[in-house]
N, C-alpha and C positions, 0 to 999 in steps of 0.2 A: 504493500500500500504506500509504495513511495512517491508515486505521482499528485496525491492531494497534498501532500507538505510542498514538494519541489514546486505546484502551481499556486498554493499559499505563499511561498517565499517569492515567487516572481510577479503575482500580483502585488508583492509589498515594494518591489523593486522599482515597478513602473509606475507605483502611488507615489512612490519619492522624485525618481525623476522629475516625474510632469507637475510636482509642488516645487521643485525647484524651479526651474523652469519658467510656469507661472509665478510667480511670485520674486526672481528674479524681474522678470518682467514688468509685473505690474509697481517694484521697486522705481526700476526706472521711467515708466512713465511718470508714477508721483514727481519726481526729482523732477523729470523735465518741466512741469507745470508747473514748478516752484510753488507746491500746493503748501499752507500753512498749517494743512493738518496732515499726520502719516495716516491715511484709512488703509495702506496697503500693509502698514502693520500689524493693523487689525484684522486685514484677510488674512494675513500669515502666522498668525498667533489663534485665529478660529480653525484654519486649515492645519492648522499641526495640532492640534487636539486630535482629529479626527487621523489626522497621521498617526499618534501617538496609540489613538488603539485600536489599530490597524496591528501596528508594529507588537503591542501586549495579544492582540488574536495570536498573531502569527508566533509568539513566542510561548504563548499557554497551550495551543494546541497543534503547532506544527512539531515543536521539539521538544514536549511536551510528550508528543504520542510516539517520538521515535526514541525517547528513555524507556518507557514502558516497556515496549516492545524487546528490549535488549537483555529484559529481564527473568 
């Protein structure tokens, strides 16, 4: 059953990328706008919660279930 952890770890991968990414991005639009409030750090502080348990799925039940297993 190692293909649902290997495709939980690679969904965690591409979740990361594409917040980087975005949020790169939407960094520098702020910046360019010379906006006087950061809201894209407010995207990137709501978007990494949602990363964050992402990242705690992927670490309770992907390697999680392959300790078990060993057992």
């Amino acid at each position: 059953m190692a293909a649902p952890n290997k495709l939980l770890q690679t969904s965690l991968v591409i979740h990361a990328v594409v917040y980087a990414a975005v949020v790169g991005g939407l960094f520098y639009i702020n910046q360019a706008t010379s906006s006087q409030f950061n809201w894209a750090g407010v995207v990137a502080w709501a978007w990494g919660i949602g990363l964050a348990a992402h990242g705690a799925v992927w670490f309770m039940v992907g390697r999680g279930s392959s300790r078990s297993r060993g057992r």
